[in-house]
Backbone as a ProteinNet text record, in pm:
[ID]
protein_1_A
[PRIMARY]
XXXXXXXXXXXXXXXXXXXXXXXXXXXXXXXXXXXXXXXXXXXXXXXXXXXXXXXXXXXXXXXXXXXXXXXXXXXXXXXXXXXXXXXXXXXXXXXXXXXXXXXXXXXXXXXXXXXXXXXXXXXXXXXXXXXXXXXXXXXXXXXXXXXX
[TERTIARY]
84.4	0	89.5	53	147.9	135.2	237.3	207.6	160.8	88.4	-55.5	59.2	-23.1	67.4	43.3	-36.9	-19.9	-81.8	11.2	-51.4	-135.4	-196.4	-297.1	-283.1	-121.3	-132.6	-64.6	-55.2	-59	-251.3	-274.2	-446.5	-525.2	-486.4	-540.6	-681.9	-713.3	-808	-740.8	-776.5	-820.3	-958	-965.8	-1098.6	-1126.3	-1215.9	-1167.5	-1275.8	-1395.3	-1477.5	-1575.4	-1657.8	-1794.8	-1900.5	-1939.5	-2085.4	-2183.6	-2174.2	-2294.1	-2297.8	-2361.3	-2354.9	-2530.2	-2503.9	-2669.7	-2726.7	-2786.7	-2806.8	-2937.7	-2948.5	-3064.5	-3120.5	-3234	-3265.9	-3368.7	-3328.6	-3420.6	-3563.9	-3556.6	-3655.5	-3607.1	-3693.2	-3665.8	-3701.1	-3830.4	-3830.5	-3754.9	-3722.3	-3612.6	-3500.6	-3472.2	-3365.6	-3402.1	-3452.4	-3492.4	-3459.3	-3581.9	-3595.8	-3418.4	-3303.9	-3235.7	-3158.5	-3125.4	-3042.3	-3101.5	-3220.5	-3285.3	-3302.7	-3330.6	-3343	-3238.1	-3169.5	-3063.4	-2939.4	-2856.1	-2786.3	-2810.5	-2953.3	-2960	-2946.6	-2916.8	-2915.3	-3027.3	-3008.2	-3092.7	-3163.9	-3266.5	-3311.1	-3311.9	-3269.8	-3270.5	-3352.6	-3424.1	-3549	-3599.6	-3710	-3793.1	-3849.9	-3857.5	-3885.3	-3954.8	-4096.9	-4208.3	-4192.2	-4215.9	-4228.6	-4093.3	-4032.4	-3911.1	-3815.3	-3800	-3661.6	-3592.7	-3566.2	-3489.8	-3377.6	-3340.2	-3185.3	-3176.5	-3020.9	-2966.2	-2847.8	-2872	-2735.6	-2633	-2531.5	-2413.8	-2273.3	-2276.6	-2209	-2203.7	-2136.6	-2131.2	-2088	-1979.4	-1949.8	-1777.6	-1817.7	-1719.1	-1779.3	-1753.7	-1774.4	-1994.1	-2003	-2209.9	-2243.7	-2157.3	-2223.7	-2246.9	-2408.2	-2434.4	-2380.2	-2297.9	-2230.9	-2380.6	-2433.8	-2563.5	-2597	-2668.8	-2680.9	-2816.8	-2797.3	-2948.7	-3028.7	-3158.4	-3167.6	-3258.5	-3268.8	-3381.7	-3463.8	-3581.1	-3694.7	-3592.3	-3551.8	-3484.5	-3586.4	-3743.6	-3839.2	-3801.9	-3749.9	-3780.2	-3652.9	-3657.1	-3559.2	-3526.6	-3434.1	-3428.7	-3419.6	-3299.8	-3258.9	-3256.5	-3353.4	-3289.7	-3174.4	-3093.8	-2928.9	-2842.1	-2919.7	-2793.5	-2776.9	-2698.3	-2688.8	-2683.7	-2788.1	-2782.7	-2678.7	-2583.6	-2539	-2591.7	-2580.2	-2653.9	-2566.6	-2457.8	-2355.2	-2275.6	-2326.1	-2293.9	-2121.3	-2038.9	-1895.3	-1880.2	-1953	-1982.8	-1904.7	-1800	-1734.9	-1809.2	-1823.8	-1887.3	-1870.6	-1936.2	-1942	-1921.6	-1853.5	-1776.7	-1828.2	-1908.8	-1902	-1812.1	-1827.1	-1712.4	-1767	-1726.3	-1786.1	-1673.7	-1756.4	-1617.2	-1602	-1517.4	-1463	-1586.3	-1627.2	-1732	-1832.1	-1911.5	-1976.2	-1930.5	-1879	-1881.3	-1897.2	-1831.8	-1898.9	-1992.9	-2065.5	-2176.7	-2266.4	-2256.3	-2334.1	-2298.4	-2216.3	-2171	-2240.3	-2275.6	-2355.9	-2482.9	-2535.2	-2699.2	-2694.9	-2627	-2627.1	-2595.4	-2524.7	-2577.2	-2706.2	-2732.1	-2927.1	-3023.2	-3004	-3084.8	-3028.1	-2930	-2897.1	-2884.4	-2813.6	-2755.4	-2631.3	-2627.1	-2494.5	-2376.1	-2287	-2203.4	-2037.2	-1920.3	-1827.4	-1745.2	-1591.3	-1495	-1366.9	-1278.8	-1145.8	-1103.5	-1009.8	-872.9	-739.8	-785.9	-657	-540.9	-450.3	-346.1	-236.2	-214.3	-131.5	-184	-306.8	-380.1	-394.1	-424	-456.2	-623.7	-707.4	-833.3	-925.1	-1033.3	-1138.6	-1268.5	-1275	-1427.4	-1508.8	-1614.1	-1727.1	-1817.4	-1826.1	-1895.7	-2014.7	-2129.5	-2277	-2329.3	-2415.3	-2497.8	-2619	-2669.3	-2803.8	-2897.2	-2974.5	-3117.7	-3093	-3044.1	-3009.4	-2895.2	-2796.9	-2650.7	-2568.9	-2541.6	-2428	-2359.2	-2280.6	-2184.8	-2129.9	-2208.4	-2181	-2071.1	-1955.5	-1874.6	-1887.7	-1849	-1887.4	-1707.1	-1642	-1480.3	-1478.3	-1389.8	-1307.3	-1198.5	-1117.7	-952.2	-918.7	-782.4	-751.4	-704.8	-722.4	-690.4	-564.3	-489.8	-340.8	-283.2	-177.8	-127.3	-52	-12.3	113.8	210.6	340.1	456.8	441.3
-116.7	0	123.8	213.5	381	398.5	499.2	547.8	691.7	746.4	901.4	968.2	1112.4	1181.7	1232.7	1311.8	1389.9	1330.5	1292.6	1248.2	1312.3	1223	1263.7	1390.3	1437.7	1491.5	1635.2	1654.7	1697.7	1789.8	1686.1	1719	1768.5	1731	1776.9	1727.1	1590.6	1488.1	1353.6	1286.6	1115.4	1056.7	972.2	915.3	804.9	800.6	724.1	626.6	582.3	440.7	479.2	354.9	373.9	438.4	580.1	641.3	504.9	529.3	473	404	317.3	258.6	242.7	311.4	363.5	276.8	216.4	92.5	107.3	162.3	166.2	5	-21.3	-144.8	-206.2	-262.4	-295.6	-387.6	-466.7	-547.8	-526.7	-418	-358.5	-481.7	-525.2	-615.2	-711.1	-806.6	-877.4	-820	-733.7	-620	-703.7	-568.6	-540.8	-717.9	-821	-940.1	-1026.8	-955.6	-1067.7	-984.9	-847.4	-792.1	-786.3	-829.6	-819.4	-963.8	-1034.6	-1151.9	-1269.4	-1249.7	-1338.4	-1320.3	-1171.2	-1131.9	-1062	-1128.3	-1036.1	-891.4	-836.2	-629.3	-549.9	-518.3	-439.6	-381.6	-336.8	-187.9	-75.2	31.3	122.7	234.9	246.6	334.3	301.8	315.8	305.6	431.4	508.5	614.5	621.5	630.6	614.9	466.7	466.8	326.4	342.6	237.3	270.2	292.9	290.8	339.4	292.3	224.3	133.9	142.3	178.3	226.6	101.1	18.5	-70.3	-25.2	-61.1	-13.2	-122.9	-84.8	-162.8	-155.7	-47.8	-57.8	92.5	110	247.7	331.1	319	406.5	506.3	613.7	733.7	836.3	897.8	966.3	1007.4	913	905.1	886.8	886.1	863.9	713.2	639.6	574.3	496.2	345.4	363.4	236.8	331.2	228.7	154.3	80.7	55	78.8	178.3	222	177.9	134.5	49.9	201.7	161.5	255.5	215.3	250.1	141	250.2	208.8	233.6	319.8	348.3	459.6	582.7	564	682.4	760.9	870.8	1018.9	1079.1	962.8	1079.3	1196.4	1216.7	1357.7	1418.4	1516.9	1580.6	1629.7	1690.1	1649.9	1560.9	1464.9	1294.4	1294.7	1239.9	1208.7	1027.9	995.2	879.1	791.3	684.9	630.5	554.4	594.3	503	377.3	375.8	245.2	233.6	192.7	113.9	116.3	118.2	34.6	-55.6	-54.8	-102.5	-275.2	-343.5	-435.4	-487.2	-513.6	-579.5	-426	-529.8	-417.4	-547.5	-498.2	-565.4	-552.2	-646.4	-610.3	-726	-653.6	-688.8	-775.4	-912.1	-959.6	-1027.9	-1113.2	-1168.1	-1272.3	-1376.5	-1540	-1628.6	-1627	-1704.5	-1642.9	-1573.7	-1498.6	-1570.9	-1530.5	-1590.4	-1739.3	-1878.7	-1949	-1962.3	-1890.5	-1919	-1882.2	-1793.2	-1759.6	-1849.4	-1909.5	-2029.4	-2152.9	-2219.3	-2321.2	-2249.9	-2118.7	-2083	-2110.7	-2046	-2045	-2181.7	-2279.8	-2396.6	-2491.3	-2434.1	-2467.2	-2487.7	-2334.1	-2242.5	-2249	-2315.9	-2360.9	-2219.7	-2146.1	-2036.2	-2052.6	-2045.4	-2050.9	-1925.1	-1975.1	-1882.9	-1931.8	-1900.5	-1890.8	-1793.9	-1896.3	-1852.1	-1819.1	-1717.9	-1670.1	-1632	-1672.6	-1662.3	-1573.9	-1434.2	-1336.8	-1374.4	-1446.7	-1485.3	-1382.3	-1273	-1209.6	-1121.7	-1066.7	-1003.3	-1064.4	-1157.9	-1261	-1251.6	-1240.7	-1231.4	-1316.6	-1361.8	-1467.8	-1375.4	-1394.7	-1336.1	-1473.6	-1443.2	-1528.3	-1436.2	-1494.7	-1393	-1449.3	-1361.4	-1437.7	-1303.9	-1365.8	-1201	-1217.4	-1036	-1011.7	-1042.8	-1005.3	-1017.4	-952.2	-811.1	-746.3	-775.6	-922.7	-924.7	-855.9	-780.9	-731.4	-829.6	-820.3	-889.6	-842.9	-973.5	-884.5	-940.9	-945.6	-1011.2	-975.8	-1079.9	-1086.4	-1120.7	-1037.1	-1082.8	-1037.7	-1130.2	-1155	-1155.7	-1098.5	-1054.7	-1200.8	-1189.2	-1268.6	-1454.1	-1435.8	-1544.2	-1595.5	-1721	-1702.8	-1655.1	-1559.2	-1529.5	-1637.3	-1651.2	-1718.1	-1632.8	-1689.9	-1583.1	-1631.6
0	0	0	-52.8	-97.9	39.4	75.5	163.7	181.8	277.2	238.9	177.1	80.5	20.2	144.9	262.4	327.4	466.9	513.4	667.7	751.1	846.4	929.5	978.2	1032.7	1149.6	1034.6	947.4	825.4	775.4	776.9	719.4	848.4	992.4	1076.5	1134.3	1070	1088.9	1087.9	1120.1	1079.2	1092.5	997.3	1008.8	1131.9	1250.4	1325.3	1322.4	1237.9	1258.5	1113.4	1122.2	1037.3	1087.6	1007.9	1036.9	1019	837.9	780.6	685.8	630.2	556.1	465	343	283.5	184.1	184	29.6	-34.5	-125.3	-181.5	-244.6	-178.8	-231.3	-347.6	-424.1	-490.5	-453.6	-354.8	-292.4	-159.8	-83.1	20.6	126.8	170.5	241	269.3	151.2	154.9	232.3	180.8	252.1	384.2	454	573	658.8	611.7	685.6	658.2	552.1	548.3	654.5	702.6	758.1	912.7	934.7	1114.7	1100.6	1013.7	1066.7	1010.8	898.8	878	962.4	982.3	1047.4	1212.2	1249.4	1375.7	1371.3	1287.9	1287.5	1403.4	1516.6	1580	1473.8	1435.3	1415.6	1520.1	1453.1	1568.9	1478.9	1403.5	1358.7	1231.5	1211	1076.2	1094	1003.9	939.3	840.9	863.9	760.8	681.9	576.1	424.2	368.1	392	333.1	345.8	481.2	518.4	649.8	709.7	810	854.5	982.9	1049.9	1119.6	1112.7	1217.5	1279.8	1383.1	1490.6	1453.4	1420.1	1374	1534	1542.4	1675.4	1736.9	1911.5	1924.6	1842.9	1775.7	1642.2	1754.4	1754.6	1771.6	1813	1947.3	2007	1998.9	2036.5	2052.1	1923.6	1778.1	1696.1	1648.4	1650.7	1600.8	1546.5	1449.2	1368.8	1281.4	1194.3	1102.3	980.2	923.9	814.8	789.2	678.3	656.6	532.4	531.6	388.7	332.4	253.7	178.9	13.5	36.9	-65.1	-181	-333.3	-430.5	-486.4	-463.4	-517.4	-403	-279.4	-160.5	-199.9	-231.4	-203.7	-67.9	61.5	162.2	162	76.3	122	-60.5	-60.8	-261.8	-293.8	-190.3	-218.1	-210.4	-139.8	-148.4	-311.6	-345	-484.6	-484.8	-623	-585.5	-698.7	-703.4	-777.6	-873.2	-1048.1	-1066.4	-1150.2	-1103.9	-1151.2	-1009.1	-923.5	-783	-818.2	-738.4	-760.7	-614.5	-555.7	-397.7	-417.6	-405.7	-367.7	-268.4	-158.7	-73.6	84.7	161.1	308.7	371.6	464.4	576.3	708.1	810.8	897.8	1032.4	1136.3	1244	1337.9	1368.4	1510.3	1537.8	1661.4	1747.6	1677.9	1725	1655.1	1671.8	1793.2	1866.5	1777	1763.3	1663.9	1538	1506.8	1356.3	1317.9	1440.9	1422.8	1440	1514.2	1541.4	1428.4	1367.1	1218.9	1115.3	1131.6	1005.1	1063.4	1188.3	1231.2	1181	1170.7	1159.5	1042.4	961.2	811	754.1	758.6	796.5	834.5	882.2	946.3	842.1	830.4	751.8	579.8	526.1	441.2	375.2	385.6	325.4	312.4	170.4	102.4	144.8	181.7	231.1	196	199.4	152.3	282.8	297.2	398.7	317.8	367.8	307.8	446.2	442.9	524.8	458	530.4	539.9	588.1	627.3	691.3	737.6	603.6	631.3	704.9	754.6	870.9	987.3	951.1	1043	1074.2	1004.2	1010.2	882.9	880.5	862.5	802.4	714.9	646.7	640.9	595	589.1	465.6	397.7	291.9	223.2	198.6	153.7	43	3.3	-45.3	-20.4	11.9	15.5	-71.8	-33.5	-131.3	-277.3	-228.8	-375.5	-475.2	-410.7	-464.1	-395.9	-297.3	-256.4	-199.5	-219.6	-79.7	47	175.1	273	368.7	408.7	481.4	611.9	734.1	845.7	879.1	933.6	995.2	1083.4	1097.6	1252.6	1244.1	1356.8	1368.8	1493.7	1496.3	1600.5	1516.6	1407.5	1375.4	1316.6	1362.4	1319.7	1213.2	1223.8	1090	994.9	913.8	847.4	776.4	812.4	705.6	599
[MASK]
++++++++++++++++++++++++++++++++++++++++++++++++++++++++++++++++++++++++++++++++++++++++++++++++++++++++++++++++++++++++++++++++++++++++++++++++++++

């Protein structure tokens, strides 16, 4: 990896966690039931038809850190701009080891196709599936042996 043209302490910020994470969906429900009920996702607000907040974790300093779905007809905001050629790779989210097997015995169960990669040189474990809409969503975990 390059290293920054202009460092943190340079720019006078760093970025320190995840706000948000915004997905416009094409089959919102699906949405909604694969992310509260395939992945457990709290909700932490629905906001009228269409629109669904999950608490992903405390975040950084009181802010929230969420995944917000939104029905692909609803306009939150008329200045968001919306993408209309996605480049979105997958979203990543974070749990513990124990956690993660434990979502690979559910998914298992529940016969959801899912797929494991082993970072080694991190030393961390994805688990990767896709949503309803095709995204891909990875579930990792740190802590796992490295290899040279």
């Amino acid at each position: 990896m390059p290293t920054p043209e202009i460092p943190a302490s340079r720019r006078g910020f760093s970025v320190s966690g995840l706000g948000e994470i915004a997905i416009r969906c094409i089959d919102f429900d699906a949405m909604v039931r694969f992310y509260r009920d395939v992945l457990g996702l709290e909700v932490l607000a629905v906001r009228g038809s269409g629109l669904v907040f999950f608490r992903l974790g405390n975040g950084v300093e009181g802010h929230t850190s969420v995944l917000a779905l939104f029905a692909a007809d609803r306009n939150p905001r008329l200045d968001a701009p919306r993408s209309e050629g996605s480049t979105l790779h997958h979203l990543a989210l974070s749990l513990s080891q124990a956690d993660q097997k434990a979502a690979c015995r559910f998914f298992d169960s529940e016969r959801i196709p899912y797929r494991i990669e082993e970072f080694s040189w991190i030393g961390w474990r994805g688990v990767f599936l896709s949503d309803p809409d095709g995204n891909t969503v990875e579930l990792v975990s740190a802590g796992w042996p490295t290899r040279s």
